[in-house]
C-alpha positions as CSV (number, residue, x, y, z in Angstrom):
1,X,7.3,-29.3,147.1
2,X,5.8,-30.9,150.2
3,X,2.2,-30.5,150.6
4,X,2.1,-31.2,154.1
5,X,3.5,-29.1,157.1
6,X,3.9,-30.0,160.7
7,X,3.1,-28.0,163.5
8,X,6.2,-27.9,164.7
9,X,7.6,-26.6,161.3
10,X,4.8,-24.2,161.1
11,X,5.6,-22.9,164.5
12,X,9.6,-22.3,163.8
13,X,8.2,-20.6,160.0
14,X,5.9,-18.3,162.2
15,X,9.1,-17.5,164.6
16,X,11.1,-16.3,161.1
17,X,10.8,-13.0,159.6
18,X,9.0,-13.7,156.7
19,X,5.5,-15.7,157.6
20,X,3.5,-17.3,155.7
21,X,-0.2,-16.1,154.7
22,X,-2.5,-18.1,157.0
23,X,-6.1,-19.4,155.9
24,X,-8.4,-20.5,158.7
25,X,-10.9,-23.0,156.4
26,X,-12.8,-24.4,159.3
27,X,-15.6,-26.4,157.5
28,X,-18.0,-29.3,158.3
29,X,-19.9,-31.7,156.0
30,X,-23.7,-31.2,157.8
31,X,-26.7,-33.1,157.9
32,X,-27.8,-30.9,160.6
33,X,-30.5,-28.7,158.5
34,X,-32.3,-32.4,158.0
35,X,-32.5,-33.5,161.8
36,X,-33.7,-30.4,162.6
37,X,-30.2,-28.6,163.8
38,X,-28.3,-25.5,163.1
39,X,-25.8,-25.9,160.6
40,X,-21.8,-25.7,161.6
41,X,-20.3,-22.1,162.1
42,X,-16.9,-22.0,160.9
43,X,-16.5,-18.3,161.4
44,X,-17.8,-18.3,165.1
45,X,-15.1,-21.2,165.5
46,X,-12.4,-18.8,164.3
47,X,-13.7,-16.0,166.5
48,X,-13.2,-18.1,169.5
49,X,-9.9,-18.7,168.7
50,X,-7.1,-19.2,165.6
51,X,-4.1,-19.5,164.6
52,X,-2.0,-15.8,165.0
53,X,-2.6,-13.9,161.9
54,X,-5.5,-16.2,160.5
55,X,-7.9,-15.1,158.6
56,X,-10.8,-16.9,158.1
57,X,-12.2,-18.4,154.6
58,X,-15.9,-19.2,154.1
59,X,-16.0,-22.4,152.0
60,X,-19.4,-22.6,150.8
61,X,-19.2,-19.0,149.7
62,X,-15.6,-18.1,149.0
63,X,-14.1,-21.5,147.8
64,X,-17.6,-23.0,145.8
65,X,-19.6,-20.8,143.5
66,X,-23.6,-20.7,143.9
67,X,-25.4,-23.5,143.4
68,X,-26.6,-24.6,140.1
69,X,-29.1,-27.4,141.2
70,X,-26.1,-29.7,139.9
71,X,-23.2,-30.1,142.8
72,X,-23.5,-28.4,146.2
73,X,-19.9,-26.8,145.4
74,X,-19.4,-25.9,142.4
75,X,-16.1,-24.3,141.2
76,X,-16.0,-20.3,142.0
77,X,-15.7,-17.9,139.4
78,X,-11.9,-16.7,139.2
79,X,-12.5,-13.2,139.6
80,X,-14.8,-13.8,143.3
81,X,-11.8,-16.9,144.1
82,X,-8.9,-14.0,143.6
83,X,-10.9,-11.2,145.1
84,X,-11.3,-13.5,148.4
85,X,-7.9,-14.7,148.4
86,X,-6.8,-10.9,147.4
87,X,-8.6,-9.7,150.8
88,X,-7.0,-12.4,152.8
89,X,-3.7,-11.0,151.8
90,X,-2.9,-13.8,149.3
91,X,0.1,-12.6,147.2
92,X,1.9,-14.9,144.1
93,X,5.3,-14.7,145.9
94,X,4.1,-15.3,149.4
95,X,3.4,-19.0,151.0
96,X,0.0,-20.1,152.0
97,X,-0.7,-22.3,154.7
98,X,-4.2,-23.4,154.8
99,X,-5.8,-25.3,158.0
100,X,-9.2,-26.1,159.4
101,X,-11.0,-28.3,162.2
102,X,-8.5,-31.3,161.9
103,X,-11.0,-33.2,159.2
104,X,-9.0,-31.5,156.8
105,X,-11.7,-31.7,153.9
106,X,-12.0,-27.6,153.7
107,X,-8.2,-27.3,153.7
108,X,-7.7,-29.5,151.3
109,X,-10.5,-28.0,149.1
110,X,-8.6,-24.3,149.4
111,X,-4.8,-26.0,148.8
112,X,-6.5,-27.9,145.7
113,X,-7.8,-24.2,144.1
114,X,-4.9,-22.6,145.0
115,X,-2.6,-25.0,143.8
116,X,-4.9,-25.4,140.3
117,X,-5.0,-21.6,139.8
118,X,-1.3,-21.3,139.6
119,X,0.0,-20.5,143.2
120,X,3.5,-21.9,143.6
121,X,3.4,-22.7,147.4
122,X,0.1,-23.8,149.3
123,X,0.9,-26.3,152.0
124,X,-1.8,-27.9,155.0
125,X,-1.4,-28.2,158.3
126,X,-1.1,-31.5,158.7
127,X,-3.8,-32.5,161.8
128,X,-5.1,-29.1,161.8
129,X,-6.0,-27.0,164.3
130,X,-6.1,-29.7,166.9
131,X,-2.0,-30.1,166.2
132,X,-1.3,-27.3,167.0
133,X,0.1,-26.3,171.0
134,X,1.0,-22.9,170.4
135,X,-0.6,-19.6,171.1
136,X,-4.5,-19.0,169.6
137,X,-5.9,-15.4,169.3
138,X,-9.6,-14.4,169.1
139,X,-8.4,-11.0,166.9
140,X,-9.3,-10.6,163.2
141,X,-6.5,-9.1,161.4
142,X,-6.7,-6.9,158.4
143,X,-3.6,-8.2,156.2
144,X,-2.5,-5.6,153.1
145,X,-4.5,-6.8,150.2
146,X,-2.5,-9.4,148.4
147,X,-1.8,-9.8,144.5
148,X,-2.8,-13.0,143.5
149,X,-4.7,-13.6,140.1
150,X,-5.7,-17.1,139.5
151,X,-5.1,-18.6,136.4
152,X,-7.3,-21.9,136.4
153,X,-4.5,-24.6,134.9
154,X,-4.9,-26.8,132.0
155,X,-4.9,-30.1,133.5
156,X,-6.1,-31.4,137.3
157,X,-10.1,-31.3,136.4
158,X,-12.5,-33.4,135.6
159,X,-16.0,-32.8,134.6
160,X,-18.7,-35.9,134.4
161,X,-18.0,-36.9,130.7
162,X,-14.4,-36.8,131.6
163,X,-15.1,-39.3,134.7
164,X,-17.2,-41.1,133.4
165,X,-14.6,-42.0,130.5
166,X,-11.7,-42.7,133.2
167,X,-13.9,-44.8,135.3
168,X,-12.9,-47.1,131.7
169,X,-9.5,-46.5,130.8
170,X,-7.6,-45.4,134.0
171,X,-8.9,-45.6,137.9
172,X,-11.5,-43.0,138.6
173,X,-11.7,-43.6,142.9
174,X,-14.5,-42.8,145.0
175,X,-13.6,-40.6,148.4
176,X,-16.8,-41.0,150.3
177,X,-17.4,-43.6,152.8
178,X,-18.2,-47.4,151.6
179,X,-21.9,-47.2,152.5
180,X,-22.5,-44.0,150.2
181,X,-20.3,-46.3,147.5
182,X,-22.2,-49.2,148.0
183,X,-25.7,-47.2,147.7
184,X,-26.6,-48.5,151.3
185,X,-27.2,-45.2,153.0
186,X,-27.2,-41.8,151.0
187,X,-28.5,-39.2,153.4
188,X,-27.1,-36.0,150.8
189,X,-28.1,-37.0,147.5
190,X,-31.5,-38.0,146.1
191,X,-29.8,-41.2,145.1
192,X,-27.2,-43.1,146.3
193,X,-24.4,-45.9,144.2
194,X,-21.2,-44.7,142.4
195,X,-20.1,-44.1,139.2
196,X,-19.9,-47.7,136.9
197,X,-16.5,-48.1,137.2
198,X,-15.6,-46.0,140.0
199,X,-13.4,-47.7,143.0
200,X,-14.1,-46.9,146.6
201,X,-11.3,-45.4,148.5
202,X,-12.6,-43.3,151.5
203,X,-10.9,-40.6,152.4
204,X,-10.7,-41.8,155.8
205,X,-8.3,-44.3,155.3
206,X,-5.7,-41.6,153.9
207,X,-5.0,-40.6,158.0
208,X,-4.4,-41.9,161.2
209,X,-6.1,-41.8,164.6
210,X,-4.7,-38.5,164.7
211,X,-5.9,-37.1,161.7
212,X,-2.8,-36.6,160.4
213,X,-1.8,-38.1,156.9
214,X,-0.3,-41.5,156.6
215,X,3.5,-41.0,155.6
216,X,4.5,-41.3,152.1
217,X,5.1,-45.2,151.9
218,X,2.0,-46.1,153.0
219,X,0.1,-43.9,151.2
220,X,1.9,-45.4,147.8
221,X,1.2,-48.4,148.8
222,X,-2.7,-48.3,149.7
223,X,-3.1,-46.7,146.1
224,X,-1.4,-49.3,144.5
225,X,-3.4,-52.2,146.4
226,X,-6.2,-49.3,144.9
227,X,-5.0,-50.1,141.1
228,X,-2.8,-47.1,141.0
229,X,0.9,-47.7,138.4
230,X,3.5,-46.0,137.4
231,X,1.4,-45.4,133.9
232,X,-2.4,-45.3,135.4
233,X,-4.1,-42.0,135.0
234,X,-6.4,-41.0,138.3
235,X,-8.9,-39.1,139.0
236,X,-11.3,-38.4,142.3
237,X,-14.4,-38.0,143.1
238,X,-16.7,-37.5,146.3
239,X,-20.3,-36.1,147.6
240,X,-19.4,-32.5,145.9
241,X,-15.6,-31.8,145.4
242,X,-14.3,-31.1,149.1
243,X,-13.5,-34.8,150.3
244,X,-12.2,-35.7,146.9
245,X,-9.8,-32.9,147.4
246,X,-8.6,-34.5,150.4
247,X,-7.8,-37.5,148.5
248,X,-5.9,-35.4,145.8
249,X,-4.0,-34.2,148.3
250,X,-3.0,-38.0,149.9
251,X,-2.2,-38.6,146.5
252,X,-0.3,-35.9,146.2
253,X,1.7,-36.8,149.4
254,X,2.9,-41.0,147.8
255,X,3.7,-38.7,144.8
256,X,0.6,-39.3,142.4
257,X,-1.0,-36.9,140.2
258,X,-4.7,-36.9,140.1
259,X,-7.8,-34.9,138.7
260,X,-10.3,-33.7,140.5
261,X,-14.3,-33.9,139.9
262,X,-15.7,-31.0,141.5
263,X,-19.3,-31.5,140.4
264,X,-18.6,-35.1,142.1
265,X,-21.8,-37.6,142.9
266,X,-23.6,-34.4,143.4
267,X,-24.0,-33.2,140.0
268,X,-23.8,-37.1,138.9
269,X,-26.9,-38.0,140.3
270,X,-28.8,-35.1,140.0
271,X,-29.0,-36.0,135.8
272,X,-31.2,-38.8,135.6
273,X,-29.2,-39.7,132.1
274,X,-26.3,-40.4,134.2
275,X,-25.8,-44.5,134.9
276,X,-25.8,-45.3,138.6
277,X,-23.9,-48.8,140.0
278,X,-25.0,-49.9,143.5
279,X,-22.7,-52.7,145.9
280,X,-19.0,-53.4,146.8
281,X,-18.3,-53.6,142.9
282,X,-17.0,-51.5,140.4
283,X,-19.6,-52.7,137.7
């Protein structure tokens, strides 16, 4: 199934009689607390205006669990993850469409749990909000409670041993931008490098001016300038698991199956145990 879904597709699904569920996942990575600003409101953002039968999804507490000490998102408990997605009228037999501010990190991040907890049909807006030309409305709607019960999958997640060991045997890449990689700058983490082995591959690159995804070809082909075969195993990481699901998702567009570390550099370097490469290399 396509990840991905235009705005004009969107617009002729809403126009049919049987709509998707909406999720309205307006999110933004923030420094803001450390230069002395208020942090980005999502919710106000939806207030002022979302897509027709949105309803909004808090990230930091509806898509991450609290805050161990080790990653700034950790993965939610299934039972709060179903109960949110429950309220927002999230049913196994019903398409999801997930969107946010056109960065697409926090959409990605909802189509990525969704998709690992067993729902058949998530797909992103592709641009986001900022795509879309039809009508906005600043109403909240109370959707029937939905039905869905996650059922967190076998396979699509890493955890730091397990990146750790693919950073050696497959291609582990690195979604945040090349000075975080190449330890230059870090202004999250108490530390800044990569994982030894880990390849940069920003997220950035995955879209165009536009912010919409790169099609298909391209995509397949900047992964396999990346290392990517038709036998390599992948996984991604990021700053704490919400860029990196972008990336899954590009992947997921040329076709490739990837893991996910959700704990990410976060929880990396938060262990002092943990090995830390700095520069343009792998190491």
């Amino acid at each position: 199934m396509n990840a991905l879904i235009s705005a004009s597709e969107l617009a002729a699904v809403l126009a049919g009689g049987d709509p998707p569920v909406l999720l309205d996942v307006r999110w933004r990575l923030s420094t803001a607390a450390a230069a002395g600003e208020p942090p980005f409101d999502g919710r106000a953002a939806y207030r002022d205006g979302h897509l027709p039968g949105a309803v909004f999804i808090d990230l930091d507490k509806e898509l991450a669990g609290p805050s161990t000490g080790r990653g700034r998102h950790p993965l939610p408990g299934p039972q709060e993850f179903g109960a949110a997605m429950r309220r927002a009228g999230v049913s196994a037999g019903t398409p999801v469409v997930v969107y946010d501010g056109g960065l697409g990190w926090g959409a990605a991040r909802a189509w990525w749990l969704l998709r690992w907890t067993g729902h058949p049909d998530v797909r992103v807006l592709d641009g986001g909000l900022p795509s879309w030309d039809g009508p906005l409305e600043t109403t909240e709607p109370e959707p029937p409670e939905g039905d869905f019960v996650p059922v967190p999958g076998p396979a699509g997640l890493l955890d730091a041993d397990g990146a750790a060991a693919l950073a050696r045997s497959g291609l582990l890449l690195d979604a945040r931008a090349g000075e975080r990689y190449r330890g230059e700058v870090e202004p999250i983490d108490p530390v800044g490098g990569h994982i030894p082995g880990a390849v940069s591959a920003p997220t950035t690159e995955n879209v165009g001016p536009d912010g919409r995804f790169l099609p298909a070809g391209e995509l397949g082909a900047r992964f396999r300038e990346l290392g990517v075969s038709a036998d390599t195993q992948v996984g991604v990481y990021c700053g704490s698991g919400v860029s990196g699901a972008h990336e899954v998702l590009a992947l997921a567009v040329a076709g490739i199956p990837a893991e996910l570390y959700v704990g990410s550099w976060s929880e990396w370097s938060s262990d002092p145990e943990r090995p830390v490469a700095v520069g343009p290399d792998p190491q």
